[in-house]
N, C-alpha and C positions, 0 to 999 in steps of 0.2 A: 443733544439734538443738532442734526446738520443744518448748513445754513437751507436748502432749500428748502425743507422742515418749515424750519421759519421761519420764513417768508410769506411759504403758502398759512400757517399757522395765522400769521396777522391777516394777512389778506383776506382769511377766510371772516375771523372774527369783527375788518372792519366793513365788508361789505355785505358780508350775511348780517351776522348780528346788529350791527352800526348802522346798517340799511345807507352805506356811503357808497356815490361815485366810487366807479375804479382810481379818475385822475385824482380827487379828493384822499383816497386811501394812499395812493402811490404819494404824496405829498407829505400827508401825516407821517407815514415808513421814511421818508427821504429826509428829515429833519432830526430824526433820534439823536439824542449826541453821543450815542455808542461808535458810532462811524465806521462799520463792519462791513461783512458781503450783504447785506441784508440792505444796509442803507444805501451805499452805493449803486446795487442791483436798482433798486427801487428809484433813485436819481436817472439811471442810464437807462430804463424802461419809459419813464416820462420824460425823458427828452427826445425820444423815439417817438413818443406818444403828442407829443407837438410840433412833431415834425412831418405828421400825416400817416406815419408806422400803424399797423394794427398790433395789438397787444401781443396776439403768435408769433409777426413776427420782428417783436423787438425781443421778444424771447428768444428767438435762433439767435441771434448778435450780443444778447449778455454776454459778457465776457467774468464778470464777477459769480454768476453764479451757474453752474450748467444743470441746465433745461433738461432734460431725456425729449426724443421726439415723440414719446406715447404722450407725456407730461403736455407738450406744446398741441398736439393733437387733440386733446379734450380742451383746450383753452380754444383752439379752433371751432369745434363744435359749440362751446357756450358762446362763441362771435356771432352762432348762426341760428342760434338758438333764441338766444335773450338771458338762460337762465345760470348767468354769471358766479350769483352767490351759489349755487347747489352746488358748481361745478368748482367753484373753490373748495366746498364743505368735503365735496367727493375728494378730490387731490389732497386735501390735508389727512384726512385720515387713511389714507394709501401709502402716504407716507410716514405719518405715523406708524401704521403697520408694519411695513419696513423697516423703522426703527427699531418696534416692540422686539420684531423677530431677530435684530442682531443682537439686542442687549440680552433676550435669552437664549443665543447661543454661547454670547461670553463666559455670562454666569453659568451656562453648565457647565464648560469649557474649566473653568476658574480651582476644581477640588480634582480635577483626573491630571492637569496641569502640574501643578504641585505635588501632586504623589509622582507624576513621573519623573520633575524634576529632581526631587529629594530622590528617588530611587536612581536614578542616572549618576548623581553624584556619589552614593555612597558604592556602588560597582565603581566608576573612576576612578575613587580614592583605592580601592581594593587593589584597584588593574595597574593603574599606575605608580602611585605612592608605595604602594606595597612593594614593588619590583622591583624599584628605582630605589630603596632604603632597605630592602634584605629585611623586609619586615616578618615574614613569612619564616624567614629561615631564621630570626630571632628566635620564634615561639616556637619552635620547634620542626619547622616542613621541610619535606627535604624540597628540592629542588622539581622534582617530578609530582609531587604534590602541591607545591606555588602554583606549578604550571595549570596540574585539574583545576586550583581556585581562581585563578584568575579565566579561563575559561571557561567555566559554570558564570563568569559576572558577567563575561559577551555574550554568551547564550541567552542570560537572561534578559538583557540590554538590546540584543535583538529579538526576544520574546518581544519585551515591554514596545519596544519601535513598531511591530507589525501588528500586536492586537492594539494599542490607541490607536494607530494606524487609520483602523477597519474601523474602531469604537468613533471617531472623528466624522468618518465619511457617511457613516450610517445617523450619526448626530447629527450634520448639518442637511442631510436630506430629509430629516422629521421635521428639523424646527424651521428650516429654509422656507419662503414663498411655499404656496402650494398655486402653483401657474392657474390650474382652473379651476381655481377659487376667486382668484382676480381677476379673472377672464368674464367669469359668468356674472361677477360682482361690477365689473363696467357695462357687459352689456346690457342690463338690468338697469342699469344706470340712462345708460343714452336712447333704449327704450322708451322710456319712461320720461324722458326730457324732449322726446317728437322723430328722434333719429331714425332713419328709414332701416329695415333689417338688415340690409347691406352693405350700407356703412356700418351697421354694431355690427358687423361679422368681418370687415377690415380692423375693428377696433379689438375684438377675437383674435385673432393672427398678431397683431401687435402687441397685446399683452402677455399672449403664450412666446415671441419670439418667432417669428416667420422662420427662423433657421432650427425651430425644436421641431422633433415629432410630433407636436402638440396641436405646434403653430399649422405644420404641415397638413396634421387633420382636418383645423377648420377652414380652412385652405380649401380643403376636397370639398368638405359640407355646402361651406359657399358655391362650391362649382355645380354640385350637385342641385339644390335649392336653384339656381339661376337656370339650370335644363330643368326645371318644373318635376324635381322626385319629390314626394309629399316630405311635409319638415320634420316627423317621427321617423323613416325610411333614411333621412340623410344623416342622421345625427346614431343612427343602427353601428354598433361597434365602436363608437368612441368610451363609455363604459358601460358595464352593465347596471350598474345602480342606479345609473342615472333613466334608463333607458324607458324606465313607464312613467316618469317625468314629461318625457317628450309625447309619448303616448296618449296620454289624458290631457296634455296640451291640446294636440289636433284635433283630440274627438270632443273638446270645452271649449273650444275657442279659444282658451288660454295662453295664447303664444306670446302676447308681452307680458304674463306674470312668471315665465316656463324659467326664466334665467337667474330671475331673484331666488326661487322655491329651493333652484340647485342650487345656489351659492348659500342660503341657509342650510342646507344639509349638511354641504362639503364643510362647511365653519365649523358644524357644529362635531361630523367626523373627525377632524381635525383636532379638535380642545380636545378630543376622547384619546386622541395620540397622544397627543402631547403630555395629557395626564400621565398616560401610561410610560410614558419617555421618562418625566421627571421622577417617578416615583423608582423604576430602575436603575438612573443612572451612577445612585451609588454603591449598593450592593453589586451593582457589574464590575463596575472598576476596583473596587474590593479584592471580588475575585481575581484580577487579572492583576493584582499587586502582588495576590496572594503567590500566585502560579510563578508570580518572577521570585517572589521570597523562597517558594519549595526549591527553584531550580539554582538559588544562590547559596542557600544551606548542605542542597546535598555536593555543591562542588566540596565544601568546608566539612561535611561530616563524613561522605566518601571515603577519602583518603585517610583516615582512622581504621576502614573495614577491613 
């Protein structure tokens, strides 16, 4: 767990659960005798915090622990809100989230890893050791034969590099964030804590990344929504799954439940990936072991033919 992690982790636990002061919490955190980012954060935020500082922004000035501004932005909002501990409970499991999804990228990471490692070394030894020691031409190969084998072990060494390659990149976009999941999972959030629709659609763009296609969508939505297009009509083309979500929103009056309903879908889409992610990924990399072992054998049984 990273220190911001936990931070927000205590925080959440002493002012939700604890039903404690913020200065009261930052006190307890600032006395731990572990004397970490977590304790010191919590010392340099209450000395901020006595100094007339508001909580936001003694967070832009930690130096011990860095902030995100989306992170500093919902702390802004519970300033104006009131509702401090929810807005802890929200950040803490955000970041948890965060965490869950590196650790299972690792761990799938952890068995294609290993196979390619062990298959990398035992072509080197082949490519190298062999060459460099006339191993080759011990057992019998001639020279024009060393050369087919140790080139059938690059071939295969540049198989294995290009399909984890592609195996990596298509991994870490399953189990990576899914942006609007957490988009629609804040603004559901700040709804629902008094936030006007226009600030959750700043806080929209900010969690998708104002520099994504994402962020840029709800970018438009917002622009659209402010010229008075009806809120099903602005939200037309950002997906289609979503799209009679917004639907039965405008025609229910449901427009502060419309964000939650999608980010329980998208979550639950999501766990159906990701099952299907985990359950593939090692019969995949199997095969793509397999395809470097055919391409290493036939340099070695080739040259017999």
């Amino acid at each position: 767990m990273d220190s911001k992690t936990e931070f927000t982790q205590l925080l959440f636990e002493l002012t939700k659960k604890q039903n404690l002061s913020l200065v009261e919490s930052l006190e307890i955190m600032s006395k731990f005798q572990k004397k970490g980012a977590v304790e010191f954060a919590a010392k340099h935020i209450l000395e901020c915090l006595n100094q007339g500082l508001s909580f936001s922004g003694a967070l832009k000035t930690c130096k011990e622990i860095e902030f995100d501004g989306l992170y500093i932005s919902f702390v802004s909002f519970a300033e104006k809100t009131g509702h401090f501990g929810e807005t802890c409970e929200f950040l803490y499991f955000r970041c948890k989230r965060k965490h869950e999804n590196l650790v299972q990228i690792f761990e799938a990471c952890l068995y294609p890893v290993f196979v390619v490692l062990l298959s990398i070394a035992a072509a080197g030894f082949l490519m190298f050791f062999g060459k460099s020691n006339n191993v080759f031409g011990d057992i019998g190969f001639s020279i024009e034969q060393s050369e087919k084998i140790i080139s059938s072990c690059f071939r295969g060494c540049v198989f294995l590099f290009c399909f984890f390659s592609i195996s990596f990149f298509v991994l870490k976009n399953i189990l990576s964030d899914n942006k609007m999941f957490e988009s629609f999972l804040a603004a559901d959030f700040l709804v629902r804590s008094g936030i006007n629709l226009i600030d959750t659609f700043d806080a929209l763009v900010s969690v998708a990344g104002i520099d994504s296609s994402l962020g840029q969508e709800f970018l438009k939505i917002k622009n659209k929504i402010l010229q008075g297009t009806e809120f099903s009509m602005a939200f037309m083309g950002l997906n289609k799954k979503l799209e009679r979500f917004f639907y039965l929103a405008q025609h229910t009056g449901g427009e502060c439940d419309v964000f939650g309903k999608m980010a329980a879908f998208l979550k639950e889409f999501d766990e159906k990936r990701r099952k299907i992610c985990f359950t593939l990924i090692e019969p995949i990399f199997i095969c793509g072991t397999g395809v470097f072992l055919i391409i290493l054998l036939s340099g070695i049984y080739v040259p017999f033919v």
